[in-house]
Each structure stands twice: as C-alpha cells, then as structure tokens.
C-alpha positions as CSV (number, residue, x, y, z in Angstrom):
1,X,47.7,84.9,39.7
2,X,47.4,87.4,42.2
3,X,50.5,89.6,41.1
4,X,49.7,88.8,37.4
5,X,46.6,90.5,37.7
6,X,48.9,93.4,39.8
7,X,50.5,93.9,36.5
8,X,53.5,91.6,37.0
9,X,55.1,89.0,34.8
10,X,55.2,85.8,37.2
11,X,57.8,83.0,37.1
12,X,57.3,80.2,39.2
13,X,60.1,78.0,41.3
14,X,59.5,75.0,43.3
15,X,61.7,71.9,43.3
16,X,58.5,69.9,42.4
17,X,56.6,69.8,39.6
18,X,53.9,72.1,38.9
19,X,51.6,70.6,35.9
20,X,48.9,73.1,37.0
21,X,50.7,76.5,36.8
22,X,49.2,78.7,35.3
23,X,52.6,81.0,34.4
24,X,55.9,80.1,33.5
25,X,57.6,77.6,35.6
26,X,61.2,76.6,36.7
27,X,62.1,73.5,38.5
28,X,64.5,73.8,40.8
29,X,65.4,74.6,45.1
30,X,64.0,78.6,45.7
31,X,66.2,78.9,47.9
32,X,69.1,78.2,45.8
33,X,67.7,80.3,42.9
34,X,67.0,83.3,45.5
35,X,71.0,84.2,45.7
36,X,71.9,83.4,42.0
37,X,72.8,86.4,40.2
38,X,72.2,85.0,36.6
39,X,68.5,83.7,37.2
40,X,67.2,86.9,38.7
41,X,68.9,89.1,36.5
42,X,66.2,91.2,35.0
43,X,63.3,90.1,38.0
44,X,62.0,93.0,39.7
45,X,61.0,91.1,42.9
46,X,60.8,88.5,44.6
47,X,57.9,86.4,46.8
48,X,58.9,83.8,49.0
49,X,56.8,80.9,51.0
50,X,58.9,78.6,52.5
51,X,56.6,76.1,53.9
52,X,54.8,76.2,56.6
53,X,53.9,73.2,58.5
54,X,56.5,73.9,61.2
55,X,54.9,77.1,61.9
56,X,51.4,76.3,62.5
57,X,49.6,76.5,65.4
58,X,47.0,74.0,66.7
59,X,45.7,70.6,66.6
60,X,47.0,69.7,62.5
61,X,50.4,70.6,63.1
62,X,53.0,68.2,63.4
63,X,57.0,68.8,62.8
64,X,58.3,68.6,59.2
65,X,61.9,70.0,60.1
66,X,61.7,72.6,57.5
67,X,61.1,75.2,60.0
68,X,65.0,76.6,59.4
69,X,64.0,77.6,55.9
70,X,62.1,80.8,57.1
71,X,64.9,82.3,58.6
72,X,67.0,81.4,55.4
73,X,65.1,82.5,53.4
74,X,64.7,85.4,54.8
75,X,68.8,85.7,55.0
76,X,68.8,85.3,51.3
77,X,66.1,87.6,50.0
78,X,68.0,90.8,52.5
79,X,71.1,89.7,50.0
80,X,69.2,90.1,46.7
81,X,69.0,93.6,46.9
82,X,65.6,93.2,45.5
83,X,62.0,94.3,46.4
84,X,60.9,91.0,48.4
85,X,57.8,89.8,50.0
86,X,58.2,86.7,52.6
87,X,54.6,84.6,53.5
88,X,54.1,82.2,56.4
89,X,50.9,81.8,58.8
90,X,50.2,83.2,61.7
91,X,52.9,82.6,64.5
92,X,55.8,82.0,62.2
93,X,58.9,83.4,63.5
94,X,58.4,87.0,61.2
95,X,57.2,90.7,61.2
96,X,53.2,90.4,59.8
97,X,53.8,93.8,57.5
98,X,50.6,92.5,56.5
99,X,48.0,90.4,58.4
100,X,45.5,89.4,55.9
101,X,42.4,86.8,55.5
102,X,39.8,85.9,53.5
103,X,36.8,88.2,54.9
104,X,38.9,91.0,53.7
105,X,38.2,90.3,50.2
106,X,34.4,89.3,51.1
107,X,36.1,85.5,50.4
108,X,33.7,83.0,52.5
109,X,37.2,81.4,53.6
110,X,39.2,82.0,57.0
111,X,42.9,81.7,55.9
112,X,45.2,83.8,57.5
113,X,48.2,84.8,56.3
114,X,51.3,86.7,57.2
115,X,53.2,88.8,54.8
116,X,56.6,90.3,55.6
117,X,58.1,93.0,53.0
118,X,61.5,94.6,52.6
119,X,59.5,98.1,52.9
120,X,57.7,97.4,56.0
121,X,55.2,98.0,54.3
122,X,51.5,98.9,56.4
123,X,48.0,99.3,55.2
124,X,44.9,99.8,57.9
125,X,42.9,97.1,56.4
126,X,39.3,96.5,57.7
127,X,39.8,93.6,60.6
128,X,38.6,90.1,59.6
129,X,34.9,89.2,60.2
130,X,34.2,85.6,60.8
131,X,30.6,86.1,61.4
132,X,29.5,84.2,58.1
133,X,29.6,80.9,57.1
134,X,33.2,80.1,55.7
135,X,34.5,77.0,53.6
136,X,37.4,75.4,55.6
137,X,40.3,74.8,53.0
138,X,42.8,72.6,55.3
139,X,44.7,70.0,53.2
140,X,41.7,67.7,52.2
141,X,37.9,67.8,51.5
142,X,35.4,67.6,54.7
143,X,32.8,67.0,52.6
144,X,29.1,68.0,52.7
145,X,29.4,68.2,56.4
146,X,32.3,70.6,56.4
147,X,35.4,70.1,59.3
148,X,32.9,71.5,62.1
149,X,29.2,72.2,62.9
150,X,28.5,75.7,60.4
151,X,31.3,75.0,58.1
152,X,29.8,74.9,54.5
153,X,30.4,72.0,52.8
154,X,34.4,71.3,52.4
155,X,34.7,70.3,48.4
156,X,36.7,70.8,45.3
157,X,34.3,72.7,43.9
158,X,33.7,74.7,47.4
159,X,37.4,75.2,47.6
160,X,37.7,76.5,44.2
161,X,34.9,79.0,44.5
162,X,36.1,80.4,47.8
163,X,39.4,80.7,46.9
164,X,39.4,82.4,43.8
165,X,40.8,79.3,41.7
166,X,39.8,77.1,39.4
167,X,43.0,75.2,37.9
168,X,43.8,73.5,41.1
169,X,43.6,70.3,42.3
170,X,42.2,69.9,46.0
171,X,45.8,68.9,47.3
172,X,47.7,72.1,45.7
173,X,44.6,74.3,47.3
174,X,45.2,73.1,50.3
175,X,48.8,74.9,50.3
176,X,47.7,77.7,48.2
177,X,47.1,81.3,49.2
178,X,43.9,83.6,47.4
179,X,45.2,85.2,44.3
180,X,43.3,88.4,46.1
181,X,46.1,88.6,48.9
182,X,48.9,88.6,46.1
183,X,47.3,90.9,43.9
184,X,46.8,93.2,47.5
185,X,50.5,93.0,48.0
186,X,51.5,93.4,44.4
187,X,49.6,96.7,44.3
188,X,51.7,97.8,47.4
189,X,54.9,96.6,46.2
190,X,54.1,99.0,42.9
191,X,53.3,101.5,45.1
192,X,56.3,101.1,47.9
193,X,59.2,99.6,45.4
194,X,60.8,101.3,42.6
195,X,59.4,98.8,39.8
196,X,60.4,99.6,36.3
C-alpha cells in the first residue's frame, strides 16, 4: 500500500495465497521470480522480505531454517540490474540504509525495521521515541491487557489502527510492515532511482 500511495503500480509474489491483497497478486517462489527475465520485464523495482524469523532477536525467536534466504535474495536482486529495496529486522545479517519504526510516523506501534537499498540510500530521520503508550503487534492478540504492564490493549482492531491497515486479518498483521515505511522508501527510491 505503502508504494502504491508513492505512486507505484504494485504486484504482489508470495508462494501462498493472499485472499486479502489489496493489489494484483502472483502466486509463485520470489525468489525464483526475482531472476526471471520475462516476469520483470517492464517492473521498475523490486522489494524484497524474505522472512524473518531466523533473524530475530529475543525471547519469540526460535529457528525456521530460512535464514539462507536473506543472503539469496540479496544475491539475486544485485543480478536484476533493477532499483531493489531488501527488509529484515533488526540484527539480520544486512546494511540498515534505513532504520525505521513506528514513532517516526507518530504510529503508537514499536516495529522496527531494516531496509537495505541498491543506492545506499540515507535519510537523517528523527530517532524513535518510545515514550508513549504503543500497541504491541507480535504474531497474535494480547488482549485488553496488552503483552506487558503499559502496552495498550493488543486487538484486531488496535492492530489495525496502529498500523495503518484495515484489510488484514490479525495473523497477516502480525508479518506485515506499516504502509507508512513503504511509502517512506518509495519516495526515496523516486528520488535516488531513475524510475520512468
């Protein structure tokens, strides 16, 4: 949504399905599609998340074995020759272009993401302030009690206010990143990139 509202036409790839999408929508492996010539003829750019439950730090994490796709797919965007934009959290194996979270946007969420570009790009944003009460979007609802003491109540609804998104359901939330960020990072890559 994010790059939509950027000004970009957005196609979707993930090998599951996506009955929520909001854009057009191809089923199939990303990382397969990132190297094939015919599909991204005519694409402009390309943004990658490889998942990132190998990655994470503290007490949720717990191995997946799909921490080799970061490196892949980084691999594999270099060899498009397009624009590309990689996204992982914090303390994936990557170069955080951009560092961004939720109190950057004035979004009541702390959800910190790294973005890594093929411009390098760089932008002083203001640092994150984590002074106010923030809804926890971690995987599943904590309810009216939130995941910890101060936490604001953990819900669908919460989730969906907080982040900017309204057509998901709280499982695809929790894996989801503010359409803010992407529309941040689409306004760079317009910027940085040569975009027709």
């Amino acid at each position: 949504m994010g790059y939509h509202r950027a000004g970009f036409d957005v196609v979707g790839v993930d090998m599951n399905p996506q009955l929520d999408y909001p854009f057009e929508f191809v089923q199939a492996d990303a990382i397969d599609v990132i190297v094939d010539d015919i599909v991204l003829a005519g694409f402009d750019a390309i943004h990658a998340s490889p998942p990132c439950q190998d990655h994470m730090r503290g007490g949720l994490a717990r191995f997946h074995g799909t921490g080799w796709l970061l490196a892949e797919t980084r691999r594999r965007l270099i060899a498009s020759d397009l624009p590309w934009v990689l996204e992982n959290v914090p303390g994936a194996e990557m170069r955080p272009d951009y560092q961004l979270c939720g109190s950057q946007f004035s979004l009541p969420i702390r959800r910190h993401r790294w973005f890594e570009t093929s411009w390098q790009g760089f932008s002083l944003m203001p640092p994150c302030d984590h002074s106010g009460p923030i809804v926890g979007v971690y995987g599943h609802p904590h309810g009216d009690a939130g995941a910890w003491p101060g936490m604001l109540p953990g819900t669908l609804e919460s989730w969906s206010a907080a982040m900017g998104i309204d057509w998901m359901t709280a499982d695809e939330l929790g894996q989801a990143i503010p359409p803010a960020y992407t529309e941040f990072i689409g306004c760079q890559l317009l910027e940085c990139c040569v975009c027709p």
